[in-house]
DRENDO-1510 file (C-alpha; in Angstrom, 1 decimal, always signed):
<recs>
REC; n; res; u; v; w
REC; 1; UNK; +0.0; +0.0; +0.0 .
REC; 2; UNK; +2.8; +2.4; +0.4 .
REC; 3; UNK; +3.9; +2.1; -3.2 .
REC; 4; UNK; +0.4; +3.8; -4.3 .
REC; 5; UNK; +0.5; +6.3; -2.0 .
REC; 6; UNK; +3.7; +7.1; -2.5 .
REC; 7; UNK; +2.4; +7.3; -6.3 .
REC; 8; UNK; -0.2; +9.6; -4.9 .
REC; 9; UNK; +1.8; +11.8; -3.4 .
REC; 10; UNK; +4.4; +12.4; -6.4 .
REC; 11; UNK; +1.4; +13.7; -8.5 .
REC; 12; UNK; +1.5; +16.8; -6.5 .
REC; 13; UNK; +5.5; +17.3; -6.6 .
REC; 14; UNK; +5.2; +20.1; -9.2 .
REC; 15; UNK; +2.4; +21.7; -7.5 .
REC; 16; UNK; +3.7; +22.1; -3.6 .
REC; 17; UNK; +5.3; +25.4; -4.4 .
REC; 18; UNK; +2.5; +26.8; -5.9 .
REC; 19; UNK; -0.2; +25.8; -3.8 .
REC; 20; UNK; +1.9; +27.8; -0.9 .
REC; 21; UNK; +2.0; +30.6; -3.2 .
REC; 22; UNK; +0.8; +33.9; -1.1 .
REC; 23; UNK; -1.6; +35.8; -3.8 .
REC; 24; UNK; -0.9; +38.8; -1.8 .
REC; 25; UNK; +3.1; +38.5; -2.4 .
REC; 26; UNK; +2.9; +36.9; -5.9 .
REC; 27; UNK; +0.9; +40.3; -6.8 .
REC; 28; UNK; +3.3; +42.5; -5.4 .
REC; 29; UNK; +6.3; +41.5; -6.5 .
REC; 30; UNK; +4.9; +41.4; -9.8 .
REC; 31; UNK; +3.7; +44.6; -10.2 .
REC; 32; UNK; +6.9; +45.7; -8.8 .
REC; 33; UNK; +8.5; +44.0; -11.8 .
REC; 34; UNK; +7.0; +46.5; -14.0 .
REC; 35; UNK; +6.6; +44.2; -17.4 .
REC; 36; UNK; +5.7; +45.5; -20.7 .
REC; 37; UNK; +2.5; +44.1; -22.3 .
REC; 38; UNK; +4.4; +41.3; -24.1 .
REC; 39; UNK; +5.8; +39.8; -20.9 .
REC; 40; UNK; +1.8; +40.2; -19.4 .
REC; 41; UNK; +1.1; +38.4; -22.2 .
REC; 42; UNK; +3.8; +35.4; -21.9 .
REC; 43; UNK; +3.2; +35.4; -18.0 .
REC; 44; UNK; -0.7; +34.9; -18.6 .
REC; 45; UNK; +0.2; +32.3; -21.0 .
REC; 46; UNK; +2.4; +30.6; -19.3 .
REC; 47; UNK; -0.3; +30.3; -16.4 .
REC; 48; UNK; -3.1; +29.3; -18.6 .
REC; 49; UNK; -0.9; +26.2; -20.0 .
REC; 50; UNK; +0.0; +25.1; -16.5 .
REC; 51; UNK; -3.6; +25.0; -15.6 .
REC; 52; UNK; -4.8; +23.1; -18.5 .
REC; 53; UNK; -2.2; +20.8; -17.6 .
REC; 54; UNK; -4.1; +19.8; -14.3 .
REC; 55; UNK; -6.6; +17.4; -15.8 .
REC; 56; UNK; -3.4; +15.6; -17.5 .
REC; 57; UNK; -1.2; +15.5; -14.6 .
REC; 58; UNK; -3.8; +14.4; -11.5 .
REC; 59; UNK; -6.3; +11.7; -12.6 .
REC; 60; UNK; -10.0; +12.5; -11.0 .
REC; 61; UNK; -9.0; +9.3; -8.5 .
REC; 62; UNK; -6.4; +7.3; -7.3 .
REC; 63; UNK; -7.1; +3.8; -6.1 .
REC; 64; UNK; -4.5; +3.0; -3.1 .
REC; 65; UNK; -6.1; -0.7; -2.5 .
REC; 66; UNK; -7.9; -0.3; +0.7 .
REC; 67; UNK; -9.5; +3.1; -0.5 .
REC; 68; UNK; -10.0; +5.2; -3.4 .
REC; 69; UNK; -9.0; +8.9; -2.8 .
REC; 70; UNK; -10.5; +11.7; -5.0 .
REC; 71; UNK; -8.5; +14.5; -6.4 .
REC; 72; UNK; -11.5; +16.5; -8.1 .
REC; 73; UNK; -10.9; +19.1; -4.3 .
REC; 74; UNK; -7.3; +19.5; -4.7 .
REC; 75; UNK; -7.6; +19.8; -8.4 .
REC; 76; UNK; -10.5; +22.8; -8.6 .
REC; 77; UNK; -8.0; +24.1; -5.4 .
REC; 78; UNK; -5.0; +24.6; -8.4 .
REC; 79; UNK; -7.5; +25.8; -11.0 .
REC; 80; UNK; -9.0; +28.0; -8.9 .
REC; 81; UNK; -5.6; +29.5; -7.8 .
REC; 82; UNK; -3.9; +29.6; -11.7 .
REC; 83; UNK; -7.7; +31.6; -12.6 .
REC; 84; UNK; -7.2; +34.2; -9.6 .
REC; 85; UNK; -3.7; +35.1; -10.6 .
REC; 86; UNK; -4.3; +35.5; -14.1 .
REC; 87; UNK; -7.2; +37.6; -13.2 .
REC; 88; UNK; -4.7; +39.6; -10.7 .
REC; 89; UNK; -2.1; +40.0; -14.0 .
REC; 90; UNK; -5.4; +41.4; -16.5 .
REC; 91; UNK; -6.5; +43.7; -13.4 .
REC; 92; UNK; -3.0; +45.4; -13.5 .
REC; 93; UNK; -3.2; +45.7; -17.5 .
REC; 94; UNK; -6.9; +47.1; -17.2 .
REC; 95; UNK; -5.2; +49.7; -14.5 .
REC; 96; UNK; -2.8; +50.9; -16.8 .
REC; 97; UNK; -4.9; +51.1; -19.9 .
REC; 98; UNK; -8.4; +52.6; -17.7 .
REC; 99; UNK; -4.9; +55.3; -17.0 .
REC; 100; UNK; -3.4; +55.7; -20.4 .
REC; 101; UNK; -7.1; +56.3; -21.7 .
REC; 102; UNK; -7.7; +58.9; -19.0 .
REC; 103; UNK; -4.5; +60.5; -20.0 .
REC; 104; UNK; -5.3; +60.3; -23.6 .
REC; 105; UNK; -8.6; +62.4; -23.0 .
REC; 106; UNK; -7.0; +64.9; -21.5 .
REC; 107; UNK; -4.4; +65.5; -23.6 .
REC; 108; UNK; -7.0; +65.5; -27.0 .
REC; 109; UNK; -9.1; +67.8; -24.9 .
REC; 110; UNK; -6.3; +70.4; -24.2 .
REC; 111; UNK; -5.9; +70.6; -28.3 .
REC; 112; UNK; -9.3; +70.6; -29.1 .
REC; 113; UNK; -10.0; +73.8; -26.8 .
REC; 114; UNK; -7.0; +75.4; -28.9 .
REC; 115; UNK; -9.6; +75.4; -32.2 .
REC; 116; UNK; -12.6; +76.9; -30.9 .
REC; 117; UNK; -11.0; +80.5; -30.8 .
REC; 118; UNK; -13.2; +82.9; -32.6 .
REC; 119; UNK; -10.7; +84.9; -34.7 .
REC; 120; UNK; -12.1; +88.8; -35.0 .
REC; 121; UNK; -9.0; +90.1; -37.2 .
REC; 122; UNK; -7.3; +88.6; -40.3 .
REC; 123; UNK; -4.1; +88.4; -38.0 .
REC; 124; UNK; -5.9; +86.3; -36.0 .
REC; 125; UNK; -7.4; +84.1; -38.6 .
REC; 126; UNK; -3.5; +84.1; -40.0 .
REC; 127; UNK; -2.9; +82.6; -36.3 .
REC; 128; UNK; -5.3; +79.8; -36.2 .
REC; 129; UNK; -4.6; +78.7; -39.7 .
REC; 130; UNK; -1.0; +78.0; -38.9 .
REC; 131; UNK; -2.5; +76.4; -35.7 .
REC; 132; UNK; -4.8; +73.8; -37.8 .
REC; 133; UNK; -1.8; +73.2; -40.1 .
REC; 134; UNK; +0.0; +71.7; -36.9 .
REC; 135; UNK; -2.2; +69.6; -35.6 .
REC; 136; UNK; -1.3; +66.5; -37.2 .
REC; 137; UNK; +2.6; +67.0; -35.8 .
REC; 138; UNK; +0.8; +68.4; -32.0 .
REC; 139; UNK; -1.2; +65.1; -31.8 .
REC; 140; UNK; +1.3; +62.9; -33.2 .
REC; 141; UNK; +2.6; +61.5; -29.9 .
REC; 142; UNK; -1.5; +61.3; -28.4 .
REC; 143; UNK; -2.1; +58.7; -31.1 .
REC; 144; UNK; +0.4; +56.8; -30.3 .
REC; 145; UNK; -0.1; +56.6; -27.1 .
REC; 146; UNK; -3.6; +55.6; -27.9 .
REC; 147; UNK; -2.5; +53.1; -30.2 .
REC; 148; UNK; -0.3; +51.7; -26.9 .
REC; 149; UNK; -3.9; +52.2; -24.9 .
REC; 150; UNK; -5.8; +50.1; -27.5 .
REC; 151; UNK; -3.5; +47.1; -27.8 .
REC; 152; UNK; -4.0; +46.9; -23.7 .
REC; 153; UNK; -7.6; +46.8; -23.9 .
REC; 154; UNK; -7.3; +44.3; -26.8 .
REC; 155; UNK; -5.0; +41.8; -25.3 .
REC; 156; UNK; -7.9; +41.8; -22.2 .
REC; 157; UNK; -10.5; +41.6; -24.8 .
REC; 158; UNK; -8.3; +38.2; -26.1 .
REC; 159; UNK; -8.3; +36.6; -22.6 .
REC; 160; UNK; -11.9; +37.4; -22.3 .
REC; 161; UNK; -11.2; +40.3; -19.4 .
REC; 162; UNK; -14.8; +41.8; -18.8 .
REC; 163; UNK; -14.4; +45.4; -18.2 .
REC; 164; UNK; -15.8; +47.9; -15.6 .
REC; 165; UNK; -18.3; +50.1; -16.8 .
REC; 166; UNK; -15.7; +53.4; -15.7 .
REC; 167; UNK; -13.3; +51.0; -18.0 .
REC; 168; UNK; -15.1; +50.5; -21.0 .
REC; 169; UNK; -16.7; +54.2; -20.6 .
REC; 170; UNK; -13.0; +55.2; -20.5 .
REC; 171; UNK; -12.3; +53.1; -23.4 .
REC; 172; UNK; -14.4; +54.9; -25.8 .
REC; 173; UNK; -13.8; +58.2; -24.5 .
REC; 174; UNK; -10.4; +58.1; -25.9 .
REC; 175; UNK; -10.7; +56.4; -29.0 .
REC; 176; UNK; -13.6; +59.0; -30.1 .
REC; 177; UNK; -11.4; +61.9; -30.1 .
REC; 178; UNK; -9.2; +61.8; -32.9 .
REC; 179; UNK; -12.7; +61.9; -35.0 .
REC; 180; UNK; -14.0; +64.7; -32.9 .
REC; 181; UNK; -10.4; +66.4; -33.7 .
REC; 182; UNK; -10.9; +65.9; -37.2 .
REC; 183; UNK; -14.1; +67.1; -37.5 .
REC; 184; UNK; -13.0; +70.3; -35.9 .
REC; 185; UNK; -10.1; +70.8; -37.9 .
REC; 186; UNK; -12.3; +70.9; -40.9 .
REC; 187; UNK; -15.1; +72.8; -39.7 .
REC; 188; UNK; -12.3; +75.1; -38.6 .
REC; 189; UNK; -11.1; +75.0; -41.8 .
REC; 190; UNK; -14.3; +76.2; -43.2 .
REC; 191; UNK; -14.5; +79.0; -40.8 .
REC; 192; UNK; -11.2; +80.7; -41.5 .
REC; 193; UNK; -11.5; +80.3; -45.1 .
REC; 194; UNK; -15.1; +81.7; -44.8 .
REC; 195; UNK; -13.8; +84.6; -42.4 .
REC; 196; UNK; -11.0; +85.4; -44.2 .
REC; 197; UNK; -13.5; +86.2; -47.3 .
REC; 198; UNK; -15.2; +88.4; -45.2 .
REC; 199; UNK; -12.6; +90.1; -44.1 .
REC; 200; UNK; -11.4; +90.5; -47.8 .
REC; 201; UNK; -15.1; +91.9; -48.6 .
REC; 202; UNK; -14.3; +94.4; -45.4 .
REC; 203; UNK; -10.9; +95.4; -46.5 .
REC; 204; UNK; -12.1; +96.5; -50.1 .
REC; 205; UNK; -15.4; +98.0; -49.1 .
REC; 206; UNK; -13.1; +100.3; -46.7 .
REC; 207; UNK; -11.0; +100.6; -50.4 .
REC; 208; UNK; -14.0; +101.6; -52.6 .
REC; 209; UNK; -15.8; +104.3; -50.0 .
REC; 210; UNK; -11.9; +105.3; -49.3 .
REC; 211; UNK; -11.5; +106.2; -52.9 .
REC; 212; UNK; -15.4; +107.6; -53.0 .
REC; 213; UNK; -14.3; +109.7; -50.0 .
REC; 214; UNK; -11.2; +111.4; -52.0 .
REC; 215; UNK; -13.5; +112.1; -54.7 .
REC; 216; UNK; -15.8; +114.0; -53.3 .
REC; 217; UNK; -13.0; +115.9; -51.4 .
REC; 218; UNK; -11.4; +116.4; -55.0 .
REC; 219; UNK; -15.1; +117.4; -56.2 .
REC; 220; UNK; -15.0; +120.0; -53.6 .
REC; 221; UNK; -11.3; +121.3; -54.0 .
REC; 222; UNK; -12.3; +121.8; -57.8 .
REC; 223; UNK; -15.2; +124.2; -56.7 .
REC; 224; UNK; -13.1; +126.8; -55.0 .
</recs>
């Protein structure tokens, strides 16, 4: 009988460690790790093959002659475990991306107050021209930085990572500004081009009732 339940015992070799695994720790040290999104990636993995390795590696039973001992407890235990720190790893990911998105928003917002100056002289129409010509180079770095946000909520979208509704709400929040930036550029677009017309109107009304004006003072010089 000591054969089999020496047996027994060897099926949980590889799984002693882990099973003494503080969550707690594990979690900490690995956010102090700082990983890039590939590693999150590798790590979550990495965890997800060891746990479909359980129903390989421990049998549902073990028969050790006298008795039959089932393993379904200590299996769901190791499942159960392998789940809650892959969940801890996607948490950490859905931090920094709910962050980045935040950040992103803020950042789009600060260049789309920028456009909605109301230019009242052609110097300032001048202005906001060259302003609008920059944008593409101003938000440059913001779209990349929401390219980095949107492969983070799509690597949680791949491991099925259900989002918060402040996450998700986040989500969208940032991804819908570089429409709403382009929308303003043109209708900004339209506006200076529309204003600087009017201005040109102005500018030679002034030059027609400027030259009316000297004629009449010419009229009046020729009188005397």
């Amino acid at each position: 009988a000591v054969g089999p339940l020496h047996a027994y015992l060897r099926l949980y070799d590889d799984y002693v460690e882990f099973l003494n695994t503080d969550i707690s720790e594990y979690v900490r040290s690995y956010e102090e790790r700082n990983l890039s999104l590939a590693e999150d990636q590798v790590e979550i993995q990495m965890l997800l093959d060891k746990k479909a390795k359980i129903d390989a590696a421990i049998p549902a039973e073990v028969n050790l002659g006298l008795y039959v001992v089932r393993c379904s407890k200590v299996k769901w235990e190791l499942q159960k475990k392998y789940d809650l720190l892959i969940r801890m790893i996607m948490c950490l990911i859905a931090q920094k991306a709910a962050e980045n998105s935040k950040n992103v928003a803020v950042k789009f917002a600060a260049v789309h107050q920028k456009l909605h100056k109301n230019p009242e002289t052609i110097e300032e129409v001048v202005e906001m021209e060259e302003l609008l010509k920059e944008i593409p180079k101003q938000t440059a770095d913001i779209l990349q930085e929401l390219a980095d946000m949107s492969e983070q909520f799509e690597v949680l979208d791949r491991f099925a990572y259900q989002l918060s509704d402040d996450e998700s709400s986040d989500k969208w929040n940032a991804k819908m500004w570089p429409k709403k930036i382009e929308e303003t550029v043109l209708a900004g677009e339209a506006l200076m081009l529309a204003k600087r017309e009017s201005f040109q109107t102005e500018q030679e009304q002034e030059q027609e009732d400027f030259i009316k004006s000297l004629d009449r003072i010419e009229m009046i010089i020729s009188n005397f």
